[in-house]
C-alpha positions as CSV (number, residue, x, y, z in Angstrom):
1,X,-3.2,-113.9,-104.9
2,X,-1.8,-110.7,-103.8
3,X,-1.7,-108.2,-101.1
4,X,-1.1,-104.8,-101.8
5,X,0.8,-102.2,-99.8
6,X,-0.7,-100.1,-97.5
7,X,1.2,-96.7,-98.5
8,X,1.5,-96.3,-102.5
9,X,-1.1,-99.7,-103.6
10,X,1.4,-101.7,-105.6
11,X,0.5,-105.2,-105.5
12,X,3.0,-107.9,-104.2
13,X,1.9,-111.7,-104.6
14,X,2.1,-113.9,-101.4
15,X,5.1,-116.0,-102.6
16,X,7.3,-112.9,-103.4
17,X,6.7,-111.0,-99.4
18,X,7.5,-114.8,-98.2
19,X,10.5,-115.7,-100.2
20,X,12.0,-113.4,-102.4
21,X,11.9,-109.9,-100.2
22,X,14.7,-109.4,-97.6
23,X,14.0,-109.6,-93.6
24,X,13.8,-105.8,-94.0
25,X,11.9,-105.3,-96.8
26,X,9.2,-107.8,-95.8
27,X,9.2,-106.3,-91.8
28,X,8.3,-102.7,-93.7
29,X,5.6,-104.2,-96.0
30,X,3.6,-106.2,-93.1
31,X,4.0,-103.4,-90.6
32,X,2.8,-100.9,-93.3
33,X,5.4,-99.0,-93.5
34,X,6.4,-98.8,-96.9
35,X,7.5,-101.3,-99.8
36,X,10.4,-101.5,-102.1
37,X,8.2,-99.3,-104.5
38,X,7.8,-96.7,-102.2
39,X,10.3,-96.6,-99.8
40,X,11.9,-93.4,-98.9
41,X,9.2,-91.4,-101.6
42,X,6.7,-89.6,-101.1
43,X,3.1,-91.0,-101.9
44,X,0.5,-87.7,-102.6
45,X,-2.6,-89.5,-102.4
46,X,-3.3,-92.7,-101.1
47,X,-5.3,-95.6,-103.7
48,X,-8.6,-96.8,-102.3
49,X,-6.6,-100.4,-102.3
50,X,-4.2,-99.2,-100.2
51,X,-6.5,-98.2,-97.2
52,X,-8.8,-101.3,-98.1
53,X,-5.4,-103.3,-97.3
54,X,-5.2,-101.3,-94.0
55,X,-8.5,-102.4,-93.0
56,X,-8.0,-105.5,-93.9
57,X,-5.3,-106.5,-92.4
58,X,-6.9,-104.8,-89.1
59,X,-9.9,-106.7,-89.6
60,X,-7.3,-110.3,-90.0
61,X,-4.1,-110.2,-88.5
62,X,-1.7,-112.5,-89.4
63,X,-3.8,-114.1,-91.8
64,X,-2.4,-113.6,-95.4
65,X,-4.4,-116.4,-96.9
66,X,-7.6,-114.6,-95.5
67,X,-6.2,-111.3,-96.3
68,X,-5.4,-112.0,-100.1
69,X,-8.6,-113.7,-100.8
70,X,-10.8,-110.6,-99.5
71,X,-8.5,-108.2,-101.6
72,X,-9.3,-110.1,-104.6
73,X,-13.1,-110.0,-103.9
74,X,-12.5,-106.2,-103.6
75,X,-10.7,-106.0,-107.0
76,X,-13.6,-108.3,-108.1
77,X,-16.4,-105.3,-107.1
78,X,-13.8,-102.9,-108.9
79,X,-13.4,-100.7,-106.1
């Protein structure tokens, strides 16, 4: 399952934030900030994905599990 950034969109599956990006790059991608796709570009329009991750993760916390499985349901509903 996957959570997607909340700048550009680009989808990132839970295993790779937890163990294969670095301290920084994982930091950036959970506070928002940016993620390796994006970092230091700019992004012209945000993807409905990306602000449904921002809710999201508003809406859970620290839950990735949680956070995952309702971003899949709203890929499901092709949003």
């Amino acid at each position: 399952m996957d959570l997607y950034c909340q700048r550009c969109g680009e989808p990132y599956d839970l295993d790779h934030i937890n163990f294969d990006m670095t301290t920084e790059e994982r930091i950036n991608f959970k506070d928002g900030k940016c993620c390796p796709c994006c970092v230091n570009k700019p992004v012209a329009e945000r993807p409905a994905r990306a602000e449904a991750m921002e809710v999201v993760r508003d809406l859970l916390g620290d839950d990735e599990d949680g956070m995952a499985a309702m971003m899949e349901d709203f890929e499901a509903f092709g949003l």
